[in-house]
C-alpha positions in Angstrom: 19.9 -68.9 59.1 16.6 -69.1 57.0 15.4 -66.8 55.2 12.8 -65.8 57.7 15.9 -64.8 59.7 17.3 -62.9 57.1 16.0 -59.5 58.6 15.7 -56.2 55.7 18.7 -54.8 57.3 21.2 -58.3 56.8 19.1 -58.8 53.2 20.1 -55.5 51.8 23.7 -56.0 53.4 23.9 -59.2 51.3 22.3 -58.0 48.1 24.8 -55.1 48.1 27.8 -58.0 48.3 25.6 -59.9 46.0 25.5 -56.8 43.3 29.1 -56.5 43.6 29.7 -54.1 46.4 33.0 -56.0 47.9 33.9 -53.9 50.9 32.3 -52.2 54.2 32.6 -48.6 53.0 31.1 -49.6 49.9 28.1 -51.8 51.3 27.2 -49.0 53.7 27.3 -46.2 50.4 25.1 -48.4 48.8 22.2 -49.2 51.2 22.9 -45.8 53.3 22.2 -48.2 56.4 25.1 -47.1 59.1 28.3 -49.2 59.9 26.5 -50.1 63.1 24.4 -52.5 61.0 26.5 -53.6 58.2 29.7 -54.8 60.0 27.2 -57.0 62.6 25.8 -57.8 59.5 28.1 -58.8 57.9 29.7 -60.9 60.8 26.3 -62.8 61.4 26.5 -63.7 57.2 29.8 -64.8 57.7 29.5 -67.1 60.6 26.6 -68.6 58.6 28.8 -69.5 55.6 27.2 -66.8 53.3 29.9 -64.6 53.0 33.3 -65.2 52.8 36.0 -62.6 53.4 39.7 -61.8 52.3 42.2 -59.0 53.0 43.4 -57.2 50.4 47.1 -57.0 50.1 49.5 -54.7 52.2 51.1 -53.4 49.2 47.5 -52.2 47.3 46.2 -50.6 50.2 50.4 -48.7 50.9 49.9 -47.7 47.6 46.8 -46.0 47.8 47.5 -44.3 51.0 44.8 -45.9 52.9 43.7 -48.9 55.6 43.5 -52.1 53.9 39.9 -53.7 52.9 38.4 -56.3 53.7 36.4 -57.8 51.1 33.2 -59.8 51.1 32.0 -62.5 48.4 28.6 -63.9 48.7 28.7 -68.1 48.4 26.8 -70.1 46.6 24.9 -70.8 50.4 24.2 -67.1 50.7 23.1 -66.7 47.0 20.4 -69.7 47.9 19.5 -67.8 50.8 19.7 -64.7 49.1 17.1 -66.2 46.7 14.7 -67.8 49.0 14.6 -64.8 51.1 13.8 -62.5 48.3 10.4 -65.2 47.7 9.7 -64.5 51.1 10.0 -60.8 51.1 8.1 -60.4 48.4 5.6 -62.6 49.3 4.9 -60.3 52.3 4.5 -57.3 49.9 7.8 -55.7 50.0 10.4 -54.5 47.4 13.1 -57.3 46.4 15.6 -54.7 45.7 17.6 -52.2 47.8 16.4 -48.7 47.1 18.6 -46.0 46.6 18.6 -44.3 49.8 18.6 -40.5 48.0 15.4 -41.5 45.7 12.4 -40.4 47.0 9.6 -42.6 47.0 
């Protein structure tokens, strides 16, 4: 995956991870793009070796009453590609940064 195939929806879905948004729930909050996009998303970075993934313990998640997470680190890899694809968005005129999806422009 180059960064000229890093489309806006799979580069905001890493610069969440990237920012430290860890899990799915949390990626979509962030970007406000719907789970339909992020968990593809986040597959696609995955099999590329950009993201790695982990499930959190059995025993967090009992505790809290809730599903377990899965959470999401961005590798060294996907923090190159992260970078280079941030040159190239830029370079076509576009924001390097997520925006918050409630701000107006």
């Amino acid at each position: 995956m180059s960064p000229r195939s890093l489309g806006y929806a799979t580069l905001a879905v890493l610069q969440a991870l990237e920012d430290g948004h860890r899990y799915g729930f949390d990626v979509i909050d962030h970007t406000g793009l719907p789970s339909g996009t992020v968990y593809p998303a986040l597959a696609a970075l995955t099999r590329k070796g950009y993201v790695r993934s982990s499930w959190e313990d059995d025993v967090v998640a009992r505790a809290e009453a809730r599903p377990r997470r899965r959470y999401y680190e961005v590798t060294p890899e996907g923090s190159v590609a992260l970078s280079e694809a941030m040159v190239h968005w830029s370079a076509l005129g576009l924001r390097g940064h997520v925006a918050d999806p409630g701000a107006r422009a």
